[in-house]
N, C-alpha and C positions, 0 to 999 in steps of 0.2 A: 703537765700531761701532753707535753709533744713526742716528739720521736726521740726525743734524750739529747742532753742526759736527764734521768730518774732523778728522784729524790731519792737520798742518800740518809741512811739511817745514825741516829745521835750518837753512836757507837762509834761509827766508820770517822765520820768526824773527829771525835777523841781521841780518837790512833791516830789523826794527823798531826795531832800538836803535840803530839810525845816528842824529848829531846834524841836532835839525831846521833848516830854513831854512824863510825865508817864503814864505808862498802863488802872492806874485807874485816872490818869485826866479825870474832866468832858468832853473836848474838845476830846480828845481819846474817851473816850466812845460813846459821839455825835456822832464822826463818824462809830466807829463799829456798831451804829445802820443806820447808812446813807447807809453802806457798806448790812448790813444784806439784806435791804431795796433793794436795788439795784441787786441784789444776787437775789434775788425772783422773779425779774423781768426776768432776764436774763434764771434763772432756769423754768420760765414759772410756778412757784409754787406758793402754799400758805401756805404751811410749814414754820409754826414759826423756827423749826429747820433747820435752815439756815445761814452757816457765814463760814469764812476760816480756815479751819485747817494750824497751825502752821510750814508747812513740804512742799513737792512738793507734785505732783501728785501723786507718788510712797503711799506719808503718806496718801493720800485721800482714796486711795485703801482700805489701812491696815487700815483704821478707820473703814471702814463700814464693812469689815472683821471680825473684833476683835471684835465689836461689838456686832455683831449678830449670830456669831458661838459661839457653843460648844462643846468640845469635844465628838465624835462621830455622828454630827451632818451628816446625807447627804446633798450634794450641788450637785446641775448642774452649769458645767462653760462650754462655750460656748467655745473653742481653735483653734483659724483659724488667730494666728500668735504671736507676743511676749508679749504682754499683756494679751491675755488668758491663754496663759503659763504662765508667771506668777501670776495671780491671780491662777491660779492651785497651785501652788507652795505657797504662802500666805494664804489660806485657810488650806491646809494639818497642816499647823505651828501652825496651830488652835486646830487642832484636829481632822477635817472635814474628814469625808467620801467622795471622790472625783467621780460622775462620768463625763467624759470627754466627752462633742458632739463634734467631729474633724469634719472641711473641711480644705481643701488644702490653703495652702495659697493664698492669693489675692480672696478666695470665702467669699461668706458671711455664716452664722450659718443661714441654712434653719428651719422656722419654723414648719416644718412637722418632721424634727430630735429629737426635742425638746419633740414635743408629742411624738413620741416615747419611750424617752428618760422617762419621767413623767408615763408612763405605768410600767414602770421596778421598780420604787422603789419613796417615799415618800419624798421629800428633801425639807430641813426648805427654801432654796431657790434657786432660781437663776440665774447665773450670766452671764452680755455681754459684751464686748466690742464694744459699739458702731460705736467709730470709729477707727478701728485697724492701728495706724502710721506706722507701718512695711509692709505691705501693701497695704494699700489707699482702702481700702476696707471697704462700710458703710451697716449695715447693719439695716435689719430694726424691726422697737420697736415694735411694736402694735399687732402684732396677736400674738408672742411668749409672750405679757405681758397678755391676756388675758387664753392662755391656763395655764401658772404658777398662776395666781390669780385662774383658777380653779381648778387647783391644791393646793389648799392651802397654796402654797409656797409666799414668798417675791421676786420682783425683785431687783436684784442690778446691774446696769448704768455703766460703764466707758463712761464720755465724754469729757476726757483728748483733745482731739482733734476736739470734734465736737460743745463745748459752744462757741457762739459768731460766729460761721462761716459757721453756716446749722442749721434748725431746731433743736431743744432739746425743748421738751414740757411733762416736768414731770407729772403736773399734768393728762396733756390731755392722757398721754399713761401710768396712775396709775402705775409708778415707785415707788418701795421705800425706796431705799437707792441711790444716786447717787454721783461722787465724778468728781473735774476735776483737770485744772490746769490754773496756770498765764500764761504761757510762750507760747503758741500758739495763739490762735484767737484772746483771752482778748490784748494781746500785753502789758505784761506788764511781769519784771521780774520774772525767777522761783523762788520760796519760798513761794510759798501757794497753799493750796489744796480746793478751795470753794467745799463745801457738803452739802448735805439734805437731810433729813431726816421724811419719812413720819409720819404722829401717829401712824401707824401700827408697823413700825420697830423702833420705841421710847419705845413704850411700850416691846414689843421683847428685847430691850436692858435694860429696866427697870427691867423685869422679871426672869433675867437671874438665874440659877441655882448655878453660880459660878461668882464670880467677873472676869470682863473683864482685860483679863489678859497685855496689858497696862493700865499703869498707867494715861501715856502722850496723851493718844488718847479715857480713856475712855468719851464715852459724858456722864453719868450717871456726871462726875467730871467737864468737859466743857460746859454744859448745862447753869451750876450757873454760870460760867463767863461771857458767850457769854447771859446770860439772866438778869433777871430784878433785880437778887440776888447781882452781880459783884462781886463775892467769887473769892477772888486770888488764880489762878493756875500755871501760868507760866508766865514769863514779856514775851507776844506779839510782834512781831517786827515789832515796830510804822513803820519805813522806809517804808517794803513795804508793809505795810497795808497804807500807805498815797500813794505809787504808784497804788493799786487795786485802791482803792478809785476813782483816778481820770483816770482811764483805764475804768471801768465800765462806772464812766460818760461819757467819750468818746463814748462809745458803744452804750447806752441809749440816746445819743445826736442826734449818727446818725442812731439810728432806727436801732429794730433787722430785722424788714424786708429788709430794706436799705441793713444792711451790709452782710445779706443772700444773695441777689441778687447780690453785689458785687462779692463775693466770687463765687458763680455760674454762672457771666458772665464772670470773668475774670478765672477761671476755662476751659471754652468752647473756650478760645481765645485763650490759651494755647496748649487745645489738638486739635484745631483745625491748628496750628502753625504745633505740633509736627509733626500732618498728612502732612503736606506741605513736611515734612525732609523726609517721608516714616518710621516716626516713631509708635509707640502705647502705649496705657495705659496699664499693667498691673492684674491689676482689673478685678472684674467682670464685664461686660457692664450689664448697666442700677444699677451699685449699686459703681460708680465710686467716690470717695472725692471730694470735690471741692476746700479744701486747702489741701491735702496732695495727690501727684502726683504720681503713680509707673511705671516712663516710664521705659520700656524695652529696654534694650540695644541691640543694632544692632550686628550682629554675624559678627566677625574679630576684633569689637573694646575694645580695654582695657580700663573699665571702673572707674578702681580707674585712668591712668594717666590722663583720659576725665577730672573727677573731681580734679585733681590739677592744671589742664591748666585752670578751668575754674578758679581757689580758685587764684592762683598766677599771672594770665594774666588778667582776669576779676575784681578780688575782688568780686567772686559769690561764697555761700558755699550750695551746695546742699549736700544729704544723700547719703552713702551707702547701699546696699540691706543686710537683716538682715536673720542668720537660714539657710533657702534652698533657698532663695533667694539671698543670697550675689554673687555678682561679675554679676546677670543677672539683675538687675534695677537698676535704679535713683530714689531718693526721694525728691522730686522738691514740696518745699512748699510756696504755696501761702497765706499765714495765716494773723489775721488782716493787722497792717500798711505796712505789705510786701505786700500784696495784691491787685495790680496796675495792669495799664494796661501796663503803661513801663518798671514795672520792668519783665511783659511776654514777652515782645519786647527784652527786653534785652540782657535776657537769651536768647532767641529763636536765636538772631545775634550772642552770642557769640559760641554757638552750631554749629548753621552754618558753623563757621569759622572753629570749632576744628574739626568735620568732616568732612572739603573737600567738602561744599557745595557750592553755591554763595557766592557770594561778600556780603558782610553787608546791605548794603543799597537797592540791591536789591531782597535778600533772599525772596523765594514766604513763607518761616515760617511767617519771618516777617510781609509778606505782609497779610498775611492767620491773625494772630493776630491781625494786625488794621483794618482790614473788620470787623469784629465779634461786 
């Protein structure tokens, strides 16, 4: 139950131990297009450019980075916790002129910043983290994607955290670069960075002044792989591209509304639990995660021993607070197959207990959680 990776469903698992075949098998290939296929749906696109980069979520960044910067290029990045930071920091490595929109941690990037920000100076794009895991802070896409498209600019997406377990609708909110990861919502192991890529930031990548300076990540090179060409670039790893594979079908089985609503009721049973202990979210209210939790630690209590009593007496591993938040939150994730209602009960009883609350069974968290 930290910030991921999730637990991985018995399924996902089985498809890793299948025996492999090669990269450019027909049977491989079939599926890299089942997989693409599926990727679109989840991305809510229609982006031919769509498929897994070979890396985590980390690599997904740096592709659409690398991509579409060049040297001396301006960018806005949005910085309101560890992933903005570094996307700041991956960007600069580019070449990039950085300017920085700060809010405090656990706020979101207000989009009246942003216009601000687009008054001062011209930038090729940019950048959000949608949903900041250090944090639990979600912020939102649609008006800052319309002031950067009238700016001229490209957006570019982190939704490391938020594909699969809340809304992400690239098309609907003219995104055009976005990048994520396996190991959160999708519930399936880290080692892949599903991405996409609109026509607008294709051609921006096609037209570059200078070759993009990976090799391994340029898509001008991965295009022909990942397209109708099958031009060898790197041997893929079948394993867990046969786990994605069948984590997406999971997903798409049970409906991205479905599993939205999961995530947001069993979200609300959670902090409706916490409130029972006299605890709180973190977060900005009304801009709260529904799989990534920042409860606030209660004043007197030592919250890394909280978290080993829970990791060693429980078998529960929740997160540390990260930055200027370390040692004042929990990062209590609810992300796909973790994402129950007993496994909110769970936690919320064994909390109880490490804090000197009720008894297990009659804890009003608990009680507060199966109402909901």
């Amino acid at each position: 139950m930290g910030p991921g990776p999730s637990n991985v469903a018995p399924s996902v698992l089985e498809a890793m131990s299948r025996p492999l075949v090669g990269h450019l098998d027909p049977v491989f290939v079939k599926m890299m297009e089942e997989i693409k296929a599926m990727l679109r749906v989840v991305f809510q696109t229609q982006n031919e450019m769509t498929f897994p980069v070979s890396g985590t979520g980390s690599a997904g960044m740096e592709f659409c980075f690398v991509n579409l910067i060049e040297p001396g290029d301006e960018v806005i990045i949005g910085v309101n916790g560890v992933f903005g930071t570094r996307m700041t920091d991956v960007a600069e490595r580019c070449g990039a002129k950085v300017i920085k929109v700060e809010a405090p941690w656990g706020r979101i990037i207000e989009a009246n910043q942003i216009a601000e920000a687009l008054k001062k100076c011209r930038p090729k794009l940019v950048a959000l983290v949608h949903a900041e895991t250090s944090t639990g802070a979600l912020t939102p896409v649609e008006e800052i994607s319309r002031l950067t498209h009238e700016a001229g600019a490209l957006l570019v997406l982190d939704t490391v955290t938020s594909l699969g377990g809340c809304p992400v609708k690239i098309d609907e909110w003219n995104v055009d670069a976005v990048y994520s990861g396996t190991q959160k919502c999708l519930s399936c192991p880290p080692g892949l960075a599903p991405v996409s890529l609109s026509p607008r930031a294709l051609e921006v990548a096609r037209h570059r002044q200078k070759k993009v300076q990976s090799w391994y990540l340029d898509v001008n090179l991965l295009a022909s792989y990942w397209g109708q060409e099958r031009v060898y670039h790197h041997t893929a790893p079948i394993t867990m591209n046969y786990a994605l594979h069948e984590a997406l079908r999971l997903t798409l089985a049970e409906g991205l509304e479905k599993r939205w609503q999961r995530h947001q009721s069993n979200h609300l049973a959670l902090r409706d639990g916490l409130a029972a202990l006299g605890l709180c979210l973190a977060a900005q209210a009304g801009h709260q995660l529904w799989q990534l939790n920042a409860v606030t630690v209660p004043q007197g209590v030592d919250e890394a021993a909280a978290r080993k009593r829970l990791l060693t007496e429980f078998n529960i591993e929740i997160g540390a607070g990260l930055g200027p938040l370390k040692g004042k939150i929990w990062r209590v994730g609810l992300m796909g197959e973790t994402s129950t209602r007993e496994n909110a009960k769970t936690f919320l009883a064994a909390l109880s207990q490490i804090l000197n609350a009720p008894a297990v069974q009659t804890s009003p968290a608990v009680a507060a959680a199966q109402s909901r």
